[in-house]
ROGU-328667 format. One record per residue (C-alpha): residue number from 1; x, y, z. Coordinates in Angstrom, 3 decimals, always signed. Each point is the difference from the previous one (the first is absolute). Layout:
# ROGU-328667
R  num         X         Y         Z
R  NUM         X         Y         Z
...
***
This chain:
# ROGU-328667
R  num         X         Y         Z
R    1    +0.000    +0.000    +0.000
R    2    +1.166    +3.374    -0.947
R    3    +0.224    +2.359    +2.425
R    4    -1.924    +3.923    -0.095
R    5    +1.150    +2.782    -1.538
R    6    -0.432    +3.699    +0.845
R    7    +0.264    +2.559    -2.814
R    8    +1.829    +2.523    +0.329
R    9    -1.293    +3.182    -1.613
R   10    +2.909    +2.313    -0.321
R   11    -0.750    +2.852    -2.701
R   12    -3.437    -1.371    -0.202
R   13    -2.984    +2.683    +0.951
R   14    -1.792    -2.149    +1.636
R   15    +0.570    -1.419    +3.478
R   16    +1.338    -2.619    +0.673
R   17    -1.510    -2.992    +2.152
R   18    +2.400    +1.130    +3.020
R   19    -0.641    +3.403    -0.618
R   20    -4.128    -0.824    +0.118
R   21    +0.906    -2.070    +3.611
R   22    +2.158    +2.095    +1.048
R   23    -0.563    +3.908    -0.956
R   24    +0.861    +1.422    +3.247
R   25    +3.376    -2.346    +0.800
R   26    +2.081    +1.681    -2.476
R   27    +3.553    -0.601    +2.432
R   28    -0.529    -3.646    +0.375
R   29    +2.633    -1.779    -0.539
R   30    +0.393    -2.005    -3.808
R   31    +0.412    -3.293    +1.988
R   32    -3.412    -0.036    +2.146
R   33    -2.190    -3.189    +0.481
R   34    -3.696    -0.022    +0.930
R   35    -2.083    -2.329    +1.454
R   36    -3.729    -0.445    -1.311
R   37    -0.812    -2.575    +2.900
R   38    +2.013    -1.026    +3.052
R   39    +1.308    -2.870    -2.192
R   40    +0.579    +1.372    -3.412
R   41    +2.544    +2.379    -0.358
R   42    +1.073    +1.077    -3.681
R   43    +3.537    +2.136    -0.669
R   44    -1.019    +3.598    -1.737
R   45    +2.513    +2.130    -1.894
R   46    -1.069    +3.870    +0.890
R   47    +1.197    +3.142    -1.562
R   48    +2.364    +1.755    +2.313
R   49    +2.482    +3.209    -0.208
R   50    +2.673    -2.143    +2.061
R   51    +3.178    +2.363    +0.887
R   52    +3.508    -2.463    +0.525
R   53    +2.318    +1.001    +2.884
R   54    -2.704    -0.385    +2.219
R   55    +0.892    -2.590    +2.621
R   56    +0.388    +0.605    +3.347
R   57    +3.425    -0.835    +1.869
R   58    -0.274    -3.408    +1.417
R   59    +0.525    -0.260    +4.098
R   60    +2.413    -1.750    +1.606
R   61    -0.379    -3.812    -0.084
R   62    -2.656    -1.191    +1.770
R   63    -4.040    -0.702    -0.985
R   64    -1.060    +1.655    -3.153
R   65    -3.372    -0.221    +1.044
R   66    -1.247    +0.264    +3.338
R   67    -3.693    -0.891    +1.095
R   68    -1.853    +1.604    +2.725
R   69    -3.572    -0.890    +1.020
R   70    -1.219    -0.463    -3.632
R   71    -4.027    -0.902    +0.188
R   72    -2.271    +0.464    -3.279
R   73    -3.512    -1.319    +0.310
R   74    -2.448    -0.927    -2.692
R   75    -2.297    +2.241    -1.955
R   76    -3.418    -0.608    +1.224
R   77    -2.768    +2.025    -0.839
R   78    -1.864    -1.038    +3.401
R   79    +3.220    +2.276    +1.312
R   80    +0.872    -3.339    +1.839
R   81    +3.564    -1.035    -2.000
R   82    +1.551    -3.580    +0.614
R   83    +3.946    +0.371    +0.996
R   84    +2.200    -0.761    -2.584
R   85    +3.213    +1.079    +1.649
R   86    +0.210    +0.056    +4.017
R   87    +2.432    +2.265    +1.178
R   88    +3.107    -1.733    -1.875
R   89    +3.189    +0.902    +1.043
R   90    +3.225    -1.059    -1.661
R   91    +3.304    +0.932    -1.096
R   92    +1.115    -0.326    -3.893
R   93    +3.776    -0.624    -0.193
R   94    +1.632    +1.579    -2.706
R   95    +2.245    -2.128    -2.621
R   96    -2.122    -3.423    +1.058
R   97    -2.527    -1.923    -1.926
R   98    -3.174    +0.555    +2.323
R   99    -2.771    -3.256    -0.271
R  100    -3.511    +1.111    +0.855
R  101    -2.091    -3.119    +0.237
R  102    -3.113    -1.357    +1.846
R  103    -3.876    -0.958    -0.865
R  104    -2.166    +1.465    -2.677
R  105    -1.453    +3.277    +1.317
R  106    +2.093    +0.382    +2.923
R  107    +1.143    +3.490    -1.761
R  108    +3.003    -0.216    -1.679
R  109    -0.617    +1.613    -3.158
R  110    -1.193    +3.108    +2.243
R  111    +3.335    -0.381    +2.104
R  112    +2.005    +0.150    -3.304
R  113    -2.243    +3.160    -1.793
R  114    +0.658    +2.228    +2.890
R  115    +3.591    -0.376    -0.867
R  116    -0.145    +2.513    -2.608
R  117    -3.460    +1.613    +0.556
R  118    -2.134    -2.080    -2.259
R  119    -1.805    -0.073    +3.738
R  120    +0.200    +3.466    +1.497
R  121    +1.462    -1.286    +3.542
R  122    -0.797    +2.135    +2.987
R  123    +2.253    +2.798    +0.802
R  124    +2.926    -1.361    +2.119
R  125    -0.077    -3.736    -0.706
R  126    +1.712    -0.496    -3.021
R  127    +3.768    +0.999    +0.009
R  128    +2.790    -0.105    -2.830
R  129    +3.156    +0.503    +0.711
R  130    -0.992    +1.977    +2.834
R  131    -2.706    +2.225    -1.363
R  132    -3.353    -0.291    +0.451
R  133    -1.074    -1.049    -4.011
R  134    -3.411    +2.416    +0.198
R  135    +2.203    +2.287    +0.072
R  136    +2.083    -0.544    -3.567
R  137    -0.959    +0.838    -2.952
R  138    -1.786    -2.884    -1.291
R  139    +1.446    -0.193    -3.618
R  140    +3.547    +0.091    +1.902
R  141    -1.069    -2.415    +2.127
R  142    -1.642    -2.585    -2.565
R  143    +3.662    +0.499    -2.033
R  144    +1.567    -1.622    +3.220
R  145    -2.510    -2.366    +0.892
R  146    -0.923    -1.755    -3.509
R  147    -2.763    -2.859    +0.394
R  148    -0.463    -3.059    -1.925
R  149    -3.537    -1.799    +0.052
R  150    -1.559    -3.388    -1.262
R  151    -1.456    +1.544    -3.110
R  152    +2.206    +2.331    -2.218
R  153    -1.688    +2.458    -2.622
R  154    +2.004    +1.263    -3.001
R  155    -0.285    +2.860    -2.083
R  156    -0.906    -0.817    -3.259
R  157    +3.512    +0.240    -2.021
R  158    +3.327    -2.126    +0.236
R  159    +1.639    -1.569    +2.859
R  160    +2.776    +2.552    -0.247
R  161    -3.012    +2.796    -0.065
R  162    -0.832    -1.136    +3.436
R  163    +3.495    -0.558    +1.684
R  164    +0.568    +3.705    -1.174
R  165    -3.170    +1.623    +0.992
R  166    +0.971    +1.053    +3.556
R  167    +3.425    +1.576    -0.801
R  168    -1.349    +1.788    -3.190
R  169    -2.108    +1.766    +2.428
R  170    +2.985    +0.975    +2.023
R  171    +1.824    +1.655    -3.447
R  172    +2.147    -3.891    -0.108
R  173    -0.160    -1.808    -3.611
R  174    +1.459    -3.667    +1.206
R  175    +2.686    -0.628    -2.893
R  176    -1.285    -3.931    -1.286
R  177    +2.870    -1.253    +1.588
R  178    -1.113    +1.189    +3.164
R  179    -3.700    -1.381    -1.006
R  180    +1.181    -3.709    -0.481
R  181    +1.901    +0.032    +3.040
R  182    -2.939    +0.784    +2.130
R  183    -1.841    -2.832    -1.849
R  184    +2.341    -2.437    +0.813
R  185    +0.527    +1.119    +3.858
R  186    -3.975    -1.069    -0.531
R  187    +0.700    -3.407    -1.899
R  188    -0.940    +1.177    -3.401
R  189    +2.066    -0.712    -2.979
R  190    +0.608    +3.215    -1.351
R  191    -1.389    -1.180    -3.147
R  192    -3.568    +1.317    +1.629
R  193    +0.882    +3.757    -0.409
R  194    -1.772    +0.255    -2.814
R  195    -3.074    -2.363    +0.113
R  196    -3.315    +1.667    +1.076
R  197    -1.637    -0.374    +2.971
R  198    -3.385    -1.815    -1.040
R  199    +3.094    -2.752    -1.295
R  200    +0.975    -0.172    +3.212
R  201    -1.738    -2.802    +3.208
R  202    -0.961    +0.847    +3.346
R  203    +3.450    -1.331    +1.220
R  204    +2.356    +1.604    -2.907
R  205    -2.709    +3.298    +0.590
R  206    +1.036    -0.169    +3.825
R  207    +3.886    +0.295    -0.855
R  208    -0.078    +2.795    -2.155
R  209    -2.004    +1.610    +2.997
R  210    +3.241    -0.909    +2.311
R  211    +2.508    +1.682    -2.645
R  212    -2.201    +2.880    -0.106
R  213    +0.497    +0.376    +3.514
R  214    +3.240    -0.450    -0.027
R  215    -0.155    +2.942    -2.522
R  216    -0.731    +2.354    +2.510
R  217    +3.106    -1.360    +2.646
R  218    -1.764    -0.191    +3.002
R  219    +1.729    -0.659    +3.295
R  220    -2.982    -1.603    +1.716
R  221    -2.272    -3.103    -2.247
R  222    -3.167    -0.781    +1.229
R  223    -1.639    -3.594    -1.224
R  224    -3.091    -1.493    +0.137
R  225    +0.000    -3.847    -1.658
R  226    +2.720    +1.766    -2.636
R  227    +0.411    -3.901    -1.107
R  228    -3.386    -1.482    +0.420
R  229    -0.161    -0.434    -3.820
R  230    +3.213    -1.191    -0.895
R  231    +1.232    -3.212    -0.311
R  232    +2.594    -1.642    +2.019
R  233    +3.330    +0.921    -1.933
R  234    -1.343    +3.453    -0.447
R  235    -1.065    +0.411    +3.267
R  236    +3.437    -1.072    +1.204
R  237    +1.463    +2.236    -2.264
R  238    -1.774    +3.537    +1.258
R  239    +0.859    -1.368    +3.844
R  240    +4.051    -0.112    -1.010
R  241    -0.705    +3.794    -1.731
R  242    -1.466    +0.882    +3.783
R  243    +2.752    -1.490    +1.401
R  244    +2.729    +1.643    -2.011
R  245    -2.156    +3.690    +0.604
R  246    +0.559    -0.816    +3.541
R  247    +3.080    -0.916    -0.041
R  248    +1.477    +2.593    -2.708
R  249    -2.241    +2.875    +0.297
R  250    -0.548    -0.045    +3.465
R  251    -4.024    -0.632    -0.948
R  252    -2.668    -0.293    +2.984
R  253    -2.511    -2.421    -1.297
R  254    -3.232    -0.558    +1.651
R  255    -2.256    -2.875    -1.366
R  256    -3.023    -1.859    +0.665
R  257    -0.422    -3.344    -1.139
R  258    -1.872    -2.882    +0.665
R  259    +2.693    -2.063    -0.738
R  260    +2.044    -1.269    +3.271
R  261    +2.825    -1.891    -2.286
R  262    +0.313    +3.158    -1.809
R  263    +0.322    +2.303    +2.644
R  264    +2.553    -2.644    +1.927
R  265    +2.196    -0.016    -3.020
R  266    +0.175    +4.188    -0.604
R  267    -1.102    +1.327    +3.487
R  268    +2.607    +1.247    +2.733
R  269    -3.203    +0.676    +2.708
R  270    -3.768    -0.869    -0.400
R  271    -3.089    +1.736    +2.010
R  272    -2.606    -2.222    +0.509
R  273    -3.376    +2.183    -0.032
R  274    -2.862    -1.701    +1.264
R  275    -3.595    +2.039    -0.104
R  276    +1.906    +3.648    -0.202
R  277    +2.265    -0.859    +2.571
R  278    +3.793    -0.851    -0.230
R  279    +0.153    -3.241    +2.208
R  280    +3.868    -1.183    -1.009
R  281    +2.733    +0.963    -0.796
R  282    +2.890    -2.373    -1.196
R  283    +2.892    -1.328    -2.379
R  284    -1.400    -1.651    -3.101
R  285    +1.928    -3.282    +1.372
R  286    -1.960    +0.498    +3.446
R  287    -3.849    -0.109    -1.187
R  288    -0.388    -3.323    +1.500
R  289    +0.456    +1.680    +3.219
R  290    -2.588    +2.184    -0.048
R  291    -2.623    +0.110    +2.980
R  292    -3.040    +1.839    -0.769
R  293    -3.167    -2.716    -0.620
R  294    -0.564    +1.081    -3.365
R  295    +2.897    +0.740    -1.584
R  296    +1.377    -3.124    +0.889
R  297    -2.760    -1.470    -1.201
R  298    -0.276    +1.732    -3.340
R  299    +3.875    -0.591    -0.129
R  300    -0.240    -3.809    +0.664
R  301    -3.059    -0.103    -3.184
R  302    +2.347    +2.217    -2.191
R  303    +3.122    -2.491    +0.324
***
């Protein structure tokens, strides 16, 4: 199956379909995913007038992300919301390969969006690199903290369109050297830079999505199920390119997955969440040794 594909409408006069859901986000950032339901999230390319030189200074080493209190409850429109998150508190190291993992709907995708503001966290519970991230500028932010979901959307175009999309909004024109490289940090052969993206499947679809966020040279990667549609040589390809990130770049990685052999082979520290609630926190080569009721169970049924 081939995967969607967003028009883009540059020098067209009329809008565009990100311009008709989006008219009053024009500073979002070119790499933003949206969810339609809780379960379904699909990656959206949006317009943005991205300036480069923009990071903030990285801290001293330590957590890049620090956690206080985080709660989020349901909409409801009885006004009576369901918790999704219960007052999680954590601490992100920085250069480590983070493993999010636990039962369907225990919140993890919500844990991983307020990362980068896809979910507006409360004031003062959400920090990166010290700061508090309501306070960045979100477009600077969402350059630091790219994301990578289940389903990938390209713009309609070549492969090499996409990878360059996010630096061509910066003023950057990737050379096509620099294009095939990215493809094969993703496991494509570079002989996809040209081939459209209706040519493309779901799983070839989801690795152009990872070069075009490695486009944009983030220091922070956020994953949900990046290899849930990939097949076992490919999938063990994109977990030795998060490896090397780590390892070269200095990369933080945070993932969710509901794979346990997956997060034991890439994973230097996994956070069980259980109902909103961080119940453990160990070594990928500990899990057995986990105490909580129920992620021990869902541990033992995941093995």
């Amino acid at each position: 199956m081939a995967p969607p594909t967003l028009a883009a409408s540059a020098g067209s006069s009329s809008p565009s379909l990100t311009e008709l859901i989006f008219p009053a986000l024009p500073y979002l950032h070119p790499l933003l995913p949206f969810a339609s339901d809780e379960d379904g999230i699909h990656e959206q390319l949006l317009r943005a007038d991205v300036e480069s030189g923009n990071h903030d200074p990285p801290t001293a080493a330590g957590a890049k992300f620090r956690i206080n209190n985080l709660t989020k409850f349901s909409d409801s429109a009885s006004g009576g919301g369901v918790p999704i998150l219960r007052g999680v508190e954590m601490e992100i190291p920085r250069s480590q390969i983070i493993g999010i993992i636990g039962p369907s709907g225990s919140g993890k995708s919500t844990l991983l969006r307020s990362l980068n503001r896809l979910w507006e966290p409360p004031r003062g519970t959400v920090f990166l690199d010290g700061r508090d991230i309501t306070e960045i500028d979100v477009v600077s932010l969402r350059r630091k903290v790219g994301m990578l979901f289940q389903l990938p959307a390209l713009f309609q175009g070549t492969v090499a369109d996409n990878v360059r999309y996010g630096p061509k909004l910066r003023g950057e024109n990737l050379s096509e050297k620099q294009v095939r490289e990215l493809l094969s940090m993703a496991d494509l052969d570079p002989s996809f830079y040209g081939k459209k993206g209706s040519e493309l499947s779901v799983g070839q679809a989801q690795r152009v999505a990872l070069a075009r966020t490695l486009a944009n040279e983030p220091d922070v990667l956020l994953l949900d199920e990046p290899t849930s549609a990939l097949d076992p040589i490919s999938t063990q390809n994109v977990e030795d390119v998060l490896v090397k990130l780590k390892n070269d770049q200095g990369m933080t990685v945070v993932m969710v997955s509901h794979s346990i052999k997956q997060i034991q082979r890439v994973a230097d520290l996994v956070f069980l969440l259980v109902d909103g609630e961080i119940v453990e926190v160990l070594r990928p080569d500990e899990l057995a040794q986990a105490k909580h009721p129920m992620a021990l169970r869902f541990l033992q049924l995941s093995s």
